[in-house]
C-alpha positions, 0 to 999 in steps of 0.5 A: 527531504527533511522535516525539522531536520527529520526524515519523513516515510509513509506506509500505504496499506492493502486493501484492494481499491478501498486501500488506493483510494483511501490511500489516494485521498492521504497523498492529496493532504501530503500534497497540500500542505506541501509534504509529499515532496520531502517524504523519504520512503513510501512503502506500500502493500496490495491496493496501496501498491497500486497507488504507490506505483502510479506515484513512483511511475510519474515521480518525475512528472510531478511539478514540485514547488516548496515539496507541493506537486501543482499537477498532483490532480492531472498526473496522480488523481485521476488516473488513479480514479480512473483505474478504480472505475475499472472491474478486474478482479473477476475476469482475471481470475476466470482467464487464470482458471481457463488458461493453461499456463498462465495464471491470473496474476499472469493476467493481473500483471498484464492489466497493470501494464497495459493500463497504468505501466507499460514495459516500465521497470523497478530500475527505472523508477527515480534514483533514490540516492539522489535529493528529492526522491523517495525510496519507493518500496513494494511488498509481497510475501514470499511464500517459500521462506515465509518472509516479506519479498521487497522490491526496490529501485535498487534492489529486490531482497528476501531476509533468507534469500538475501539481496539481488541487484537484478531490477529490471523486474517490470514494475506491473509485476511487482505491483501484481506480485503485492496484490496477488491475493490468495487464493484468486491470484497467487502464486506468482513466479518470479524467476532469477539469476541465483548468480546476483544474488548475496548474502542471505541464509546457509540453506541448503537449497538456497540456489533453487529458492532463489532461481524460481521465487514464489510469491504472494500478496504482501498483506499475507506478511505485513498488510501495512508495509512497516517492516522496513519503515519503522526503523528507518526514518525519524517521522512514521506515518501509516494510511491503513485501510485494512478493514476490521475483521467481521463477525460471522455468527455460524462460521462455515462447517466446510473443511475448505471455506473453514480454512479461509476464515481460520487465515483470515483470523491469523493475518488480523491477528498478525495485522492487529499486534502490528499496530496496536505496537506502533501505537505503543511506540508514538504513546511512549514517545519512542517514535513520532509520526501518526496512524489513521484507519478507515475505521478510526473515528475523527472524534478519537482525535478530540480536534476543536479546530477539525470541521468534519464529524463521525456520520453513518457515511464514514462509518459504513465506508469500513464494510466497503468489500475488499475487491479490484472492482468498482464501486458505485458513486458517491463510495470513491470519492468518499474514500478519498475524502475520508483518508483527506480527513483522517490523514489531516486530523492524524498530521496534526494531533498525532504526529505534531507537524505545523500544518493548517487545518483542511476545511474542504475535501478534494471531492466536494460531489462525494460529501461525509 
């Protein structure tokens, strides 16, 4: 799976449904121009989970020729869409309140598998040692060491806890655990045998951390999953819908809504050094591939071949909320349409790779 002879990964990031569905119109462009068969990793965070589980649930479903997957609207588009349709974060989050013993990312993961993923485990996802599929990983952030919790076909790891081969963790929980954003839906325990782990750090209470893991979110860590991508493939790409930090004018005297807005501003810090990095790395050459944001401009590109413009329409499309919940018609499809675009122009101009130019969206009712 190799582009040049060059290996190929895709970093989808957070963002609630803004991100799924953003990142959804990324894997479509990959698709049509016959590029999301050869990528090697796909690392993904919070709402980019979501899309990146459905990928990696129905990976063997999908009818690739020439590394273009012919039933990629049937198997991945739409359900996807649909899912979008659906409004969870609120109600989850009142039944973890009201429930005893049972948090709301307890419900959370029994949405994602009685919707998306049923009894489906991280082992059973595609074996990535073998040609054609992809190393799929999620991030969460563990809230005990402080470090990104990764799940994998093949393992689940912690750079303090170590490696574990135990991997029959259910696919809904490892897209619960990345998605499970504080404070609505985290912590979320995940208990282990201490037994099958290795290597790791000399804590002294290493034993217990690894017995009973707490997570959260993966975007508390690393909203755009490079952690474990940068250094690993030849060609970066990264659909980043991590929306822009906005300006409060009286920010709140109230200890506890202060402390939000003071979290909120160390995570866009933290977001921020990352990519303005990675942009340092392509402009120096040290790294190849492409970054497209939602709130990057298509005019930035200075693209004479690229048919689509900067509008009022993309550009409110960076304010849409950071929710598990629907948005109104056309907003989806132009989401998804946006993250086509963007994806195609950054293919292109950035990253270098022969494509040909996207002249229609795959949602032509959800016009830019």
């Amino acid at each position: 799976m190799t582009i040049d002879g060059k290996t190929i990964g895709l970093a989808l990031s957070g963002g609630g449904y803004r991100a799924t569905l953003f990142g959804l119109g990324s894997l479509w462009r990959l698709n049509d121009v016959d590029l999301l068969g050869k990528l090697d990793r796909i690392t993904s965070v919070s709402g980019g989970s979501i899309l990146s589980g459905v990928l990696a649930h129905r990976w063997a479903r999908l009818a690739f020729a020439d590394a273009k997957a012919g039933n990629f609207v049937a198997e991945i588009a739409d359900p996807v869409r649909a899912f979008c349709e659906k409004d969870i974060d609120i109600a989850t989050g009142i039944k973890g309140a009201l429930t005893p013993f049972k948090s709301a990312g307890d419900f959370l993961a029994d949405c994602y598998r009685k919707d998306l993923f049923g009894k489906f485990a991280i082992k059973d996802l595609p074996d990535a040692s073998k040609p054609g599929n992809p190393k799929f990983i999620f991030y969460a952030t563990n809230l005990q060491t402080g470090r990104s919790f990764r799940f994998r076909q093949d393992m689940i790891a912690d750079y303090m806890l170590g490696t574990s081969n135990q991997t029959d963790v259910p696919l809904a929980f490892a897209v619960a655990a990345s998605s499970a954003f504080p404070p609505v839906f985290s912590p979320i325990d995940l208990e282990t045998d201490p037994a099958r782990w290795k290597d790791g750090s000399a804590l002294p209470n290493l034993e217990a951390l690894r017995r009973k893991v707490v997570l959260a979110d993966g975007g508390v860590y690393d909203n755009m999953g490079l952690e474990s991508l940068v250094d690993n493939v030849d060609i970066v790409l990264v659909s980043d819908a991590g929306a822009p930090m906005e300006v409060e004018e009286k920010p709140h005297a109230d200890y506890a809504l202060q402390m939000g807005r003071v979290r909120d501003i160390l995570i866009e810090q933290t977001r921020a050094l990352r990519k303005r990095w990675l942009v340092e790395e392509f402009e120096a050459g040290r790294k190849r591939g492409g970054y497209w944001g939602i709130g990057t401009k298509v005019g930035a590109y200075e693209d004479p071949d690229c048919p689509f413009k900067d509008t009022t329409v993309t550009e409110a499309l960076v304010s849409v909320p950071t929710r598990l919940s629907s948005f109104k018609a056309p907003i989806p499809g132009q989401l998804v349409n946006w993250g086509y675009v963007l994806c195609d122009v950054a293919l292109r101009r950035r990253a270098k790779l022969p494509i040909p130019v996207a002249t229609t969206v795959p949602i032509p009712e959800a016009p830019l």
